[in-house]
C-alpha positions as CSV (number, residue, x, y, z in Angstrom):
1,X,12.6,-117.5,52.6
2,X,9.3,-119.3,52.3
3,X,9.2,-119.5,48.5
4,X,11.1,-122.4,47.3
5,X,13.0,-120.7,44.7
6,X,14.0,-117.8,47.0
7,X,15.1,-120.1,49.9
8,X,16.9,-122.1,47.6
9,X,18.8,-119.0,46.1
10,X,19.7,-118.4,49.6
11,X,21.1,-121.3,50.8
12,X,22.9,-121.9,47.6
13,X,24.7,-118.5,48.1
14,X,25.4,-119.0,51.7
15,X,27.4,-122.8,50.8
16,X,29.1,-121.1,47.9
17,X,30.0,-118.8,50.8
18,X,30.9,-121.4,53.0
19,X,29.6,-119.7,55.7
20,X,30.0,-121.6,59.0
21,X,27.3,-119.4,61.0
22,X,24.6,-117.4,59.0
23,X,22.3,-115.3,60.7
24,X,18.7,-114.6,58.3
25,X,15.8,-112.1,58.7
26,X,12.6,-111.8,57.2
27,X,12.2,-115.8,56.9
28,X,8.4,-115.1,57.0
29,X,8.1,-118.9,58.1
30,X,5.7,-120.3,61.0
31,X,6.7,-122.7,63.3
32,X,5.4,-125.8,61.3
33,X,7.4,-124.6,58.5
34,X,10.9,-123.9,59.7
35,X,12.3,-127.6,58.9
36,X,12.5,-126.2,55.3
37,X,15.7,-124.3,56.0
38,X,17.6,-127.8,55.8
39,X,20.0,-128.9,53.7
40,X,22.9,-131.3,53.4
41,X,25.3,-128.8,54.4
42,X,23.3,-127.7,57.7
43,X,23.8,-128.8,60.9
44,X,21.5,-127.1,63.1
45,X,19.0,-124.1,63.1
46,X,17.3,-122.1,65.6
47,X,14.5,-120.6,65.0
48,X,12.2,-117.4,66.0
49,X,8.4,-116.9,64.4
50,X,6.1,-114.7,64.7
51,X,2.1,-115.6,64.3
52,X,1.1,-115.1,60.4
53,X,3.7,-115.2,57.7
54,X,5.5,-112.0,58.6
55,X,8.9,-111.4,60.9
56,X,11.0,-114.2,61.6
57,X,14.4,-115.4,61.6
58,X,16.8,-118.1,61.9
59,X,20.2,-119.0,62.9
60,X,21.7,-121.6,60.6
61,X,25.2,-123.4,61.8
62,X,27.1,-125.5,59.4
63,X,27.9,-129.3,59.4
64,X,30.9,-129.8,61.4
65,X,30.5,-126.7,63.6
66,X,31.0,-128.4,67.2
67,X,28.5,-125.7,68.5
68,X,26.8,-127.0,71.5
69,X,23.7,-125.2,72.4
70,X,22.7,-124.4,75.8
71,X,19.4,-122.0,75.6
72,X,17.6,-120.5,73.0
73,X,15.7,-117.2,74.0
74,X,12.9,-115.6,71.4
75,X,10.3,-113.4,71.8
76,X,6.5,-114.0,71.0
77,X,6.9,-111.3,68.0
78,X,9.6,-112.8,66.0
79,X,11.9,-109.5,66.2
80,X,15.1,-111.5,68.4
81,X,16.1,-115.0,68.6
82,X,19.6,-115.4,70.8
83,X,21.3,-118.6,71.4
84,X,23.7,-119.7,73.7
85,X,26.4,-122.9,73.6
86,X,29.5,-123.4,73.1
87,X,32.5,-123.7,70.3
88,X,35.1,-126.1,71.6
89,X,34.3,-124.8,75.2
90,X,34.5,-121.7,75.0
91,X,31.4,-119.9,75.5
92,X,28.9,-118.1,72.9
93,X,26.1,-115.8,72.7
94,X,24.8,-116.0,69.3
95,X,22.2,-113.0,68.8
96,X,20.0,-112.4,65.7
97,X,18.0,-109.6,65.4
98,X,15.3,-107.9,63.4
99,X,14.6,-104.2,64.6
100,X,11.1,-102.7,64.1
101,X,11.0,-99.9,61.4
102,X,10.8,-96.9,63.4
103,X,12.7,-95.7,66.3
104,X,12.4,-97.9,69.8
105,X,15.2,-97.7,72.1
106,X,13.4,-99.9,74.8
107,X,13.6,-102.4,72.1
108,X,17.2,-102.4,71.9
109,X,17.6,-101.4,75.6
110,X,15.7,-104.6,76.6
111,X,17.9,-107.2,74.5
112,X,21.0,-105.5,75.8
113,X,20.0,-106.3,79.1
114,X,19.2,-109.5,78.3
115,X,22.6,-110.2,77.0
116,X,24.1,-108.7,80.0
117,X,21.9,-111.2,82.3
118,X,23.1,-114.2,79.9
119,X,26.5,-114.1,79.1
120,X,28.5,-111.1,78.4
121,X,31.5,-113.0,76.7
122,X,32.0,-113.8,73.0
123,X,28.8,-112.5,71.8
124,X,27.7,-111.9,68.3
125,X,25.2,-109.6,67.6
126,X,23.8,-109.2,63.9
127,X,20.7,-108.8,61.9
128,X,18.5,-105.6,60.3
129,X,18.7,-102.8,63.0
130,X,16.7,-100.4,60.8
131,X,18.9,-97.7,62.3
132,X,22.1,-95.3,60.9
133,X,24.6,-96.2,63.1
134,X,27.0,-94.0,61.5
135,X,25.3,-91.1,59.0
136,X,28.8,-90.1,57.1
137,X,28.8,-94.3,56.4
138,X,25.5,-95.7,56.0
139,X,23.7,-92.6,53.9
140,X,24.8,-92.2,50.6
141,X,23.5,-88.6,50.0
142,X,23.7,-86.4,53.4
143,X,22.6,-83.2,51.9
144,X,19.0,-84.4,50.9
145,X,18.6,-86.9,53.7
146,X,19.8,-84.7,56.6
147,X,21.9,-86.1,59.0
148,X,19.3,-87.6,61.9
149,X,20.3,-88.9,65.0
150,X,17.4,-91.5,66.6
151,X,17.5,-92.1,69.9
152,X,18.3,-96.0,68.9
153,X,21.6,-95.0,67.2
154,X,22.6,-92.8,70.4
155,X,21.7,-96.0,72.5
156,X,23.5,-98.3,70.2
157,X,26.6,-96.4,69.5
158,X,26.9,-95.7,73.5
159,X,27.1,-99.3,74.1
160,X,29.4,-100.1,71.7
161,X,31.9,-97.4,73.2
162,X,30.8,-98.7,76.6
163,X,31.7,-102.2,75.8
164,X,34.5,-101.6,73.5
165,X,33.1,-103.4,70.8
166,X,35.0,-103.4,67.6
């Protein structure tokens, strides 16, 4: 989202949307640049960089959203931003992430224990994994891909059976 004309595309589509919480990766924006993800319709963004024009991502909430924030938590290499607040007092772990490419489980393992230390109640988790979760699902052609299982998506789908997430 740092080209104008790309950014603009993208906030168009998410008003059209109306999306009231929109979670981005990829914004390839530094710190100095990140007030460009405003627009009328925007009532607050958070925010995770990395050093050069690479990683990044943002968490943009809509105008008239009573989100409250509490904490924002990112780490120095732009791959997790998660924010904490509250919607009308009930609490709310916001978590946006962008996986590295390749298989790291400690990645994962170490935001999942973050969450756990923060607030384990209404938490949503999104973002680009850059894992199959489910083979049958996410791969369109089995046969020539091969069903793989990475140690990722054995972590991943453990906790969502541990935590009945649905």
């Amino acid at each position: 989202v740092n080209k104008r004309i790309k950014r603009g595309k993208i906030l168009a589509q998410l008003k059209a949307y109306n999306t009231d919480i929109a979670f981005l990766q990829e914004t390839h924006l530094k710190l100095q640049d990140q007030a460009r993800l405003r627009a009328n319709w925007i009532g607050q963004t958070f925010h995770s960089s990395y050093t050069s024009k690479s990683r990044g991502m943002s968490i943009i909430i809509r105008k008239g959203i009573p989100f409250k924030p509490k904490t924002t938590l990112t780490d120095k290499d732009g791959r997790y931003l998660i924010v904490t607040g509250e919607i009308h007092a009930t609490p709310i772990t916001l978590v946006n992430i962008y996986a590295p490419n390749f298989d790291n489980p400690h990645f994962f393992n170490n935001i999942l224990n973050i969450i756990a230390i923060i607030n384990y109640q209404n938490v949503i988790i999104g973002g680009e994994f850059n894992c199959v979760l489910a083979p049958y699902l996410d791969k369109s052609n089995q046969k020539q891909r091969g069903i793989t299982k990475s140690k990722t998506s054995e972590l991943l789908n453990t906790y969502i059976k541990n935590t009945n997430i649905t």
